[in-house]
Residue, then its C-alpha position, 0 to 999 in steps of 0.5 A: x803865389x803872392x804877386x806885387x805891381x810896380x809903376x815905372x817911372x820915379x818908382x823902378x826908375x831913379x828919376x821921374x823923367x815924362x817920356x810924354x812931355x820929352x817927345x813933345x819938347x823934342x817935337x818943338x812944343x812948348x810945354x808951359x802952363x800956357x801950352x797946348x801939351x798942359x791944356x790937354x793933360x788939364x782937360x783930361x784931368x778936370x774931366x773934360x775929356x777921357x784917357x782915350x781921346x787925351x792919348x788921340x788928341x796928343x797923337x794928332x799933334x805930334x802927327x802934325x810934326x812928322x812923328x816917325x819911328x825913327x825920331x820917337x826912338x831916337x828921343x826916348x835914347x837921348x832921355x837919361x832913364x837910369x833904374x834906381x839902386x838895387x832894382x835887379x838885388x830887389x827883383x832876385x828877392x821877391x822872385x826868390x819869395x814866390x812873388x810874380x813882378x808886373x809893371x803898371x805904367x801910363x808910360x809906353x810899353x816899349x819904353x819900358x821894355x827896352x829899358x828893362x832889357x837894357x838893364x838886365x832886368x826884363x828875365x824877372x818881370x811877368x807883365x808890362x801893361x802900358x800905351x802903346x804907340x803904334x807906326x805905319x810900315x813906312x815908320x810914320x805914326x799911326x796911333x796911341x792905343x792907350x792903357x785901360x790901366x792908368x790912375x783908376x786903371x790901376x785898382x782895375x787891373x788888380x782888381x781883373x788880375x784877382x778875378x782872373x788868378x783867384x789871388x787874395x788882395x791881401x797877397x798882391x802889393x803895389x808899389x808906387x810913387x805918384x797921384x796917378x798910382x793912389x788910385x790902387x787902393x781901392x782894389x783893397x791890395x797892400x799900398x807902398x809909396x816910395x819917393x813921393x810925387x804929387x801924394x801923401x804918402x802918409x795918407x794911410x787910407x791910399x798907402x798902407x806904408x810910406x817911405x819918403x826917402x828911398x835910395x835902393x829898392x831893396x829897401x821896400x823888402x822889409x815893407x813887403x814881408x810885414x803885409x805877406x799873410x804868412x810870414x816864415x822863420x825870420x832869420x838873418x839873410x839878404x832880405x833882412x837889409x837896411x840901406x843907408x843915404x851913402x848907398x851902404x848895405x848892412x845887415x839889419x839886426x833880427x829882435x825878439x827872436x831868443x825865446x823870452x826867459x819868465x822872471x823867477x817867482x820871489x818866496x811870497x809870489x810862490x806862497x801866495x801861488x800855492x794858497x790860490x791852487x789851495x783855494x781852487x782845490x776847497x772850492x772844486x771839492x765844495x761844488x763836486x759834493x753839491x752836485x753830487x747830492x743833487x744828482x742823488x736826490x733827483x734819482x730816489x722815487x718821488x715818495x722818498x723824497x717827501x717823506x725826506x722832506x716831512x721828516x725834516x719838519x719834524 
């Protein structure tokens, strides 16, 4: 059974909003260039500090504004989430392929799977594997229990989901938007970027193909079959789509698939065939006597054949 990952945000999504940089505005933070939410994201970013203490550091700021449940949900509802067209026609797909779908997000697991049930879309994904945060039984904030799979998190997780399945990386595919997601590559699965954000998503040694402009998900289905090891009878069905700007879906036309016809000889490449065939026989014949007289030779006694051999002095 093939799988394929998916990033959440900007990718399953049709905006790429930051649920982190929301809840720090809604906290009262300011989040510019000068702000204590960038010098963090800066830091973990030059190397200065890890995912870990980032994911601590940022949960002790919010904590110092009375984080509760209760706000942190209410802030994630007044965030216009909205999944990108065709998610549901797409996931149908790849599940009527054989395909498990998991998500690899560095956003929260409970963002992402309210969003999924409320879109009708959780019954077809495998795995979220994503933060978590975590609050006390009073409601008030506790922890970030960070992702091991974010930015080079993400070839880890592909690389454990391999070892632990015993899957090929060339039947496992991700599909991603952003700087965080290049990372996949090195688990030596197949790479697509959609919409990109932060990447280039013509560097071919992060991502295997690239499609700038994606407005239904559906889209990457053609993508994901030329990178499946095995492909089946091509025929026309829902998967053979191109999908336009206006969101209008139309049958994508099947080539090649009439058994390619063989131009008629003309009268001189006929004549020209049957002097070679000739050719070929004369040639065969020539050597078959030739080996023939060797191997007779090579069975007489040994006097025979010196007495042969004088008698040709002569």
């Amino acid at each position: 059974m093939p799988a394929i990952m998916f990033d959440f945000d900007g990718t399953i999504t049709a905006k790429c909003q930051n649920v982190w940089a929301e809840v720090w505005k809604s906290l009262g933070f300011d989040t510019s260039k000068e702000s204590r939410y960038f010098e963090l994201f800066k830091n973990f970013l030059d190397g200065k500090i890890n995912h870990t203490e980032w994911c601590t550091l940022t949960g002790e700021e919010w904590a110092k504004k009375g984080l509760t449940r209760d706000k942190f949900y209410e802030i994630v509802k007044s965030i216009d989430i909205q999944p990108i067209m065709g998610a549901k026609e797409a996931f149908k797909m790849l599940k009527s392929r054989g395909y498990e779908i998991h998500i690899i997000s560095g956003n929260f697991d409970t963002v992402i799977d309210e969003f999924l049930t409320r879109n009708g879309l959780r019954e077809y994904i495998d795995s979220i594997n994503a933060n978590k945060i975590v609050f006390d039984k009073d409601g008030n904030y506790r922890a970030i229990i960070d992702t091991d799979y974010d930015f080079e998190g993400k070839a880890r997780f592909i690389n454990e989901f391999k070892e632990k399945t015993g899957m090929s990386p060339y039947n496992i595919c991700f599909v991603g938007n952003g700087d965080n997601d290049e990372w996949a590559h090195l688990s030596g699965c197949k790479t697509i970027c959609i919409n990109p954000k932060g990447t280039d998503h013509t560097d071919r040694t992060k991502w295997h193909h690239g499609i700038e402009k994606v407005y239904n998900l559906q889209q990457i289905i053609p993508y994901v079959m030329l990178m499946e090891p095995k492909l089946p009878a091509v025929k026309a069905s829902p998967a053979n789509i191109m999908v336009r700007p206006s969101y209008e879906i139309v049958e994508k036309p099947v080539y090649a698939l009439a058994p390619i016809k063989e131009k008629p000889l003309t009268l001189k490449e006929k004549m020209e065939v049957a002097i070679k065939k000739k050719q070929e026989v004369a040639t065969r014949k020539k050597q078959e006597i030739v080996t023939k007289k060797k191997n007779e030779v090579a069975l007489k006694p040994k006097h025979e054949i010196i007495k042969i051999n004088t008698d040709r002095t002569k």
